[in-house]
C-alpha positions in Angstrom: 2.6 -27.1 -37.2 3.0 -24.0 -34.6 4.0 -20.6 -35.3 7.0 -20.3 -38.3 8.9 -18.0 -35.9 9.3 -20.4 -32.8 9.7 -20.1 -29.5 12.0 -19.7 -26.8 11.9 -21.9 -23.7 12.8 -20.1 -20.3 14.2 -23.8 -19.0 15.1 -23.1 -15.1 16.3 -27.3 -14.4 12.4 -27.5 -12.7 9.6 -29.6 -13.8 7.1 -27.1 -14.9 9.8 -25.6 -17.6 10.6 -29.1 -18.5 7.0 -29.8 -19.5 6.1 -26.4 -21.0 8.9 -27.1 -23.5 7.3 -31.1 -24.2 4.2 -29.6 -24.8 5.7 -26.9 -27.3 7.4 -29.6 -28.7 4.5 -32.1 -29.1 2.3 -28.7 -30.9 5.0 -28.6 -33.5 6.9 -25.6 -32.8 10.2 -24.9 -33.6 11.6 -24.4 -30.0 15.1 -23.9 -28.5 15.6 -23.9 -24.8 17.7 -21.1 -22.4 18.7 -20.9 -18.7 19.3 -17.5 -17.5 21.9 -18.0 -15.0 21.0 -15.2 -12.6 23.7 -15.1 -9.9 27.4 -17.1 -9.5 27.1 -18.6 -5.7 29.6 -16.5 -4.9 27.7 -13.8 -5.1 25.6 -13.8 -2.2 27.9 -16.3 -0.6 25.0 -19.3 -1.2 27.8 -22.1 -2.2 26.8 -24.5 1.0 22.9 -24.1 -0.4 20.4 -25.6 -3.6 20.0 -23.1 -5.9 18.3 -22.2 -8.5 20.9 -21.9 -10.4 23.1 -24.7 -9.7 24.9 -27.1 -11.6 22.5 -29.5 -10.8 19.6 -27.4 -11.8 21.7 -26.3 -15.4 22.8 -30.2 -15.7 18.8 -31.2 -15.3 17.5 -28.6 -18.1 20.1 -29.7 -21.0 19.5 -33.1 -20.6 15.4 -32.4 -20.9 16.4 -30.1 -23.9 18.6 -33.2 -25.4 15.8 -36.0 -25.0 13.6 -33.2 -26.5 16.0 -32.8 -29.2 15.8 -29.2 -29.1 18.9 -26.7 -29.1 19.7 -25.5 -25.4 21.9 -22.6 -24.3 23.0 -21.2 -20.8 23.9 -17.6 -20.3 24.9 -15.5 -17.7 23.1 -12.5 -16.6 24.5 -12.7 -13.2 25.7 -8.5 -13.0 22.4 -7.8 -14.6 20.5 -9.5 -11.8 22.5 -8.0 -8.9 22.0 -4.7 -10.2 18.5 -4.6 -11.3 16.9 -7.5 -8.4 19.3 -8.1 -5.0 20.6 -4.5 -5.2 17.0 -3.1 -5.2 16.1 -5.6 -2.5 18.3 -4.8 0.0 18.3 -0.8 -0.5 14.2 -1.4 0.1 15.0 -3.9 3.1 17.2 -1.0 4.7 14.8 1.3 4.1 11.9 -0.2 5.8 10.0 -1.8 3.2 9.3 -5.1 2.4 10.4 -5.7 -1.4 9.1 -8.5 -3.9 11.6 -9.4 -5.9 10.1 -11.9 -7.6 7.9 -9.4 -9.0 10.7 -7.7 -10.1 12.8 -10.0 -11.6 9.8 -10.5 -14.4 10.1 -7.2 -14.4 13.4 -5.7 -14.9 15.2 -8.8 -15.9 13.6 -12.4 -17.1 10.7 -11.7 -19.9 13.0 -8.4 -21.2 16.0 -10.2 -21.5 13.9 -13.4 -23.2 12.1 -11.5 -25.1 16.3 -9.7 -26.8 17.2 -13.1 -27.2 14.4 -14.4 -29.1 14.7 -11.7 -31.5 18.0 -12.7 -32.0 17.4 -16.4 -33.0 13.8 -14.7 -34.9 12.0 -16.7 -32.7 8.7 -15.0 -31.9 7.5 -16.3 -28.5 8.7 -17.0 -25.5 7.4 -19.7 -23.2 7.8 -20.2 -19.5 6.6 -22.8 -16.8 3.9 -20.2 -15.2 0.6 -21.0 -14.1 -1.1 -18.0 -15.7 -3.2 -17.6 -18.9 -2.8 -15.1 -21.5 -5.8 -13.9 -24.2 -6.5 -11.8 -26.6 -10.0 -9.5 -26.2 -10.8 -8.1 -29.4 -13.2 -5.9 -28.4 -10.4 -4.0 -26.2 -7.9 -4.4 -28.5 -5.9 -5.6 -25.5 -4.2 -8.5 -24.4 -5.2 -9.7 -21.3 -3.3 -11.9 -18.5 -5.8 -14.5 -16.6 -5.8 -16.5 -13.9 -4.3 -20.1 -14.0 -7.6 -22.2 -14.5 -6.9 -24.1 -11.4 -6.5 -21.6 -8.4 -4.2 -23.3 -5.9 -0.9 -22.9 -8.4 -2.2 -19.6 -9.9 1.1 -17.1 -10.2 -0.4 -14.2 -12.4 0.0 -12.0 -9.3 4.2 -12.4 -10.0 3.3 -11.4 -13.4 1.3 -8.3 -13.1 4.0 -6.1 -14.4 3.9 -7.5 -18.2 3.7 -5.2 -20.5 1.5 -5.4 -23.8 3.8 -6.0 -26.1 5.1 -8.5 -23.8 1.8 -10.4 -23.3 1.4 -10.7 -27.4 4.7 -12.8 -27.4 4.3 -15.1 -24.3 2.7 -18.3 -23.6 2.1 -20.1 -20.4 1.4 -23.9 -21.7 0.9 -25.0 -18.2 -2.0 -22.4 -17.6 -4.9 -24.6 -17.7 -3.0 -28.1 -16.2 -3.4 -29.2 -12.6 0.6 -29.9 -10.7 0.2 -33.3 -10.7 -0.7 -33.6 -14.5 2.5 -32.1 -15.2 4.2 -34.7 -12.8 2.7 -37.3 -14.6 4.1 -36.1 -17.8 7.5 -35.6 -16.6 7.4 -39.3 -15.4 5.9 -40.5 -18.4 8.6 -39.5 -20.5 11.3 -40.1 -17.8 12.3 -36.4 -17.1 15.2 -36.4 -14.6 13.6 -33.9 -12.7 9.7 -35.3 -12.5 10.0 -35.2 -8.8 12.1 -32.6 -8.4 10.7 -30.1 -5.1 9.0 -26.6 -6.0 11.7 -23.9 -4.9 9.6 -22.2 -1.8 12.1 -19.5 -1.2 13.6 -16.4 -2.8 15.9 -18.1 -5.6 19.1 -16.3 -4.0 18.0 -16.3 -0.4 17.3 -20.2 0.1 16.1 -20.8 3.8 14.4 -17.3 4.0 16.9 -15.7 6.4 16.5 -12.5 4.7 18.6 -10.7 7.8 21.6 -13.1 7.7 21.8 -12.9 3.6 22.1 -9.0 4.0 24.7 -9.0 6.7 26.7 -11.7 3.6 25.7 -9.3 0.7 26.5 -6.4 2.0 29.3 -7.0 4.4 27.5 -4.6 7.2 26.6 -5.5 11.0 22.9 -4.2 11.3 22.9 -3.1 15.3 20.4 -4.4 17.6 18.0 -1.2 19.0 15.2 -1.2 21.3 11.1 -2.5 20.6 8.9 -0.4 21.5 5.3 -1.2 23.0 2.2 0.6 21.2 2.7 3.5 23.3 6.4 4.0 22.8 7.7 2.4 25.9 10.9 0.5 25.1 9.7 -3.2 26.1 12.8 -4.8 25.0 16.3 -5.5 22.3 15.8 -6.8 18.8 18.4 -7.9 16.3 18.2 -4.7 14.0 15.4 -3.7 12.3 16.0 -5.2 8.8 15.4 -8.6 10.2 11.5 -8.4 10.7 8.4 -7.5 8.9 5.3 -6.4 9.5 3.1 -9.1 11.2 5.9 -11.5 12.2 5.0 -12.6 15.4 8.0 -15.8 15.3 11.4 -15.4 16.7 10.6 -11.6 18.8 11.2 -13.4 22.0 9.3 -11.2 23.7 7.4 -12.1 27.3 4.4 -9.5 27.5 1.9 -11.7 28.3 0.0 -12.0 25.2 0.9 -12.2 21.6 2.4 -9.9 20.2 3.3 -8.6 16.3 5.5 -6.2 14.7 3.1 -3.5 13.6 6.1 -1.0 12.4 9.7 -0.1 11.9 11.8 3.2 12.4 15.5 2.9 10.3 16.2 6.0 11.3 15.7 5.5 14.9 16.2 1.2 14.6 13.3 0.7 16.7 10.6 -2.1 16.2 7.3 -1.2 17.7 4.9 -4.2 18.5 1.4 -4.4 19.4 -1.6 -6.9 19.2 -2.8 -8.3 16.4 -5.6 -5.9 16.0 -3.3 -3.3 15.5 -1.9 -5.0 11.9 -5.5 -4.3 9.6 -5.9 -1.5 7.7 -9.1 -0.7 5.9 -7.1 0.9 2.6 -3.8 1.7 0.8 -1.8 3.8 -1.5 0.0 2.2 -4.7 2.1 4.0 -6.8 3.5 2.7 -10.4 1.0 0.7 -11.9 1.2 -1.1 -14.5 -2.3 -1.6 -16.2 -3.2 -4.7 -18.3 -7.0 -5.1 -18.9 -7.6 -1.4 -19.3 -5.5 1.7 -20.8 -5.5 3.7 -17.6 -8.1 3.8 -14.8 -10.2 7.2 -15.1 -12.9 6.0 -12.1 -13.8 4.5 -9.6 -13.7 0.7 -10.3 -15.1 -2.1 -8.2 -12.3 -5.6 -8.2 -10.9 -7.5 -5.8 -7.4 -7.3 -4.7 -3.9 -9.6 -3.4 -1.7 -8.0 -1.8 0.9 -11.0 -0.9 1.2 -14.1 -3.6 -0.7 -16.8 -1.2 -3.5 -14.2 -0.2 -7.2 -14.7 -1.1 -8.7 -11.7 -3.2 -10.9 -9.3 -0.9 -13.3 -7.3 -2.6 -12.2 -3.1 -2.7 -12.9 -0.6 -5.1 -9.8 1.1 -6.0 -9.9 5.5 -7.0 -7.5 6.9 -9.3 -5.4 9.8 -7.8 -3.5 12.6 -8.9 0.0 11.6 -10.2 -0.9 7.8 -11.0 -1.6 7.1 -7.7 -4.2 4.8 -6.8 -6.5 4.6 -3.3 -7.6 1.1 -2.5 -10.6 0.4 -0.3 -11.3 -2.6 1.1 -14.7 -3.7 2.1 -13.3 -5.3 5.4 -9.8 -4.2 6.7 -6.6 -6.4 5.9 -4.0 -7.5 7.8 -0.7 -6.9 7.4 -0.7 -4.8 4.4 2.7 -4.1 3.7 4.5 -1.4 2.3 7.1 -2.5 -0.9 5.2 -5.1 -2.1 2.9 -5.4 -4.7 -1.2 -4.8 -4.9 -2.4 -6.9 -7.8 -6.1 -5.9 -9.1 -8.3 -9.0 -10.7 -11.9 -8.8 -12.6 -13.2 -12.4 -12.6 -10.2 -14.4 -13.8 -8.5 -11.0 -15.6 -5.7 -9.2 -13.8 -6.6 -5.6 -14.4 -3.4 -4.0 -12.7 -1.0 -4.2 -10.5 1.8 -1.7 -8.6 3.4 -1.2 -6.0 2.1 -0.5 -2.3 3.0 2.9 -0.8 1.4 3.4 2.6 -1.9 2.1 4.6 -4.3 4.3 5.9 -7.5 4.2 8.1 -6.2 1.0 10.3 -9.0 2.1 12.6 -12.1 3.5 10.4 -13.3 0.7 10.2 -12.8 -1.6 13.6 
């Protein structure tokens, strides 16, 4: 029998939710099963799009939940969401940054909010469809977040902002399971959803046309301005400045004769200034609000390796601690496209030692 105070299972209408809440079942705990409807369609104006929160999706979960005989709830956090998640994504977005919202969501709204309504129900755990791994190190007296065992589905960079407290009460069933042994369960047992597509997109911007979703959020027309060569020459129109981020070399349409990426952004002035490719690497950053898991604070110098975009390999660096809670990053060979907004996640072996929030790049040309 599993743990007498249960578990609450984060049950999104996917397949990897669906299983994590089989396999609570089958290790005898007393589960009940929530959707956290995070936005109404209407919201961000998404009714023509799949959603993470659609019907469908809610309609898919509670019938998982009733061949799983477990209780199932929906509830709407919808205000919550726009407040804490799309209203901080587009102030960065107008500001120049490139936000991760995913990141933020765990942060600010989905393992807070699960955590409330498990003490609610006294239900001690809460279980989600992550690939990740938690552990306990009792030589530390800390928990620790760990890689998924198999690297290719491996999210513990969207979870680097758990807290502690947090970590005790989690569990990520699917941690050590390969994707296509969870489809195989969910066809075993005839889940509705067993083939159901992984959502590649932002849940609220499906299609990834981050520019067009702000102009429908917000109601504003972002005005096109001028792109400016390395050198500052004006060497053609954009579209306005929110739409593009660092790197983006698609949809510029640009004729210089060679490739060409954006390598910055002015709001202030709404220029876009590209350059080669060269130009995008930078040999270290600044991070600012970290969130530390496998140690209590970093007090020197520390030798890891480092993500700084979900799909990215770790490089090697060895990160500084600075004055305010500020941390230096060095890599051992300059990075590309190192953007500011998003989030640097720190790893030891398979343990996530930190993760927060990059400031600013420095030394693009130290080391070139």
């Amino acid at each position: 029998m599993g743990e007498t105070g249960g578990a609450l299972i984060a049950m999104s209408g996917g397949v990897d939710s669906s299983v994590a809440a089989w396999l609570m079942v089958e290790r005898g705990w007393r589960c009940m099963g929530l959707t956290m409807r995070q936005y109404q369609d209407d919201t961000c104006h998404l009714a023509a799009f799949p959603t993470c929160c659609s019907p469908q999706d809610i309609e898919d979960a509670r019938q998982v939940a009733f061949q799983l005989d477990i209780p199932y709830q929906v509830m709407d956090f919808s205000a919550a969401f726009r407040t804490r998640v799309i209203d901080k994504f587009v102030r960065v977005y107008e500001s120049g940054g490139t936000p991760n919202p995913c990141v933020d969501c765990n942060r600010y709204m989905r393992f807070t909010t699960l955590l409330e309504i498990a003490d609610q129900h006294n239900l001690s755990h809460v279980v989600t469809g992550h690939y990740a791994r938690t552990a306990y190190d009792p030589d530390t007296g800390r928990w620790l977040l760990k890689k998924a065992l198999h690297g290719e589905k491996d999210q513990s960079y969207m979870l680097c902002r758990l807290s502690q407290s947090q970590l005790a009460r989690i569990i990520f069933p699917l941690g050590e399971m390969e994707k296509a042994q969870v489809r195989e369960i969910a066809e075993e047992h005839y889940f509705v959803n067993a083939r159901k597509h992984d959502s590649q997109d932002i849940c609220f911007i499906p299609g990834g046309d981050y520019g067009a979703f702000l102009e429908r959020y917000t109601g504003k027309t972002y005005p096109a301005g001028d792109y400016l060569d390395m050198q500052g020459n004006v060497v053609g129109r954009h579209e306005g400045a929110v739409r593009y981020t660092l790197g983006q070399r698609r949809g510029l349409r640009l004729a210089m004769g060679e490739p060409v990426y954006v390598t910055g952004k002015d709001m202030v002035a709404n220029t876009v200034t590209v350059g080669p490719n060269e130009a995008l690497f930078s040999s270290s950053l600044l991070a600012e609000d970290m969130n530390w898991i496998a140690i209590a604070d970093l007090t020197a110098p520390m030798r890891v390796t480092a993500k700084t975009r979900y799909r990215q390999q770790e490089q090697s660096a060895l990160v500084t601690p600075l004055e305010g809670g500020q941390v230096r990053v060095d890599f051992d060979q300059p990075q590309r496209a190192v953007t500011p907004g998003q989030a640097v996640v720190l790893y030891d072996g398979d343990n996530v030692v930190g993760g927060g929030t990059i400031l600013s790049t420095t030394g693009e040309k130290e080391q070139r």
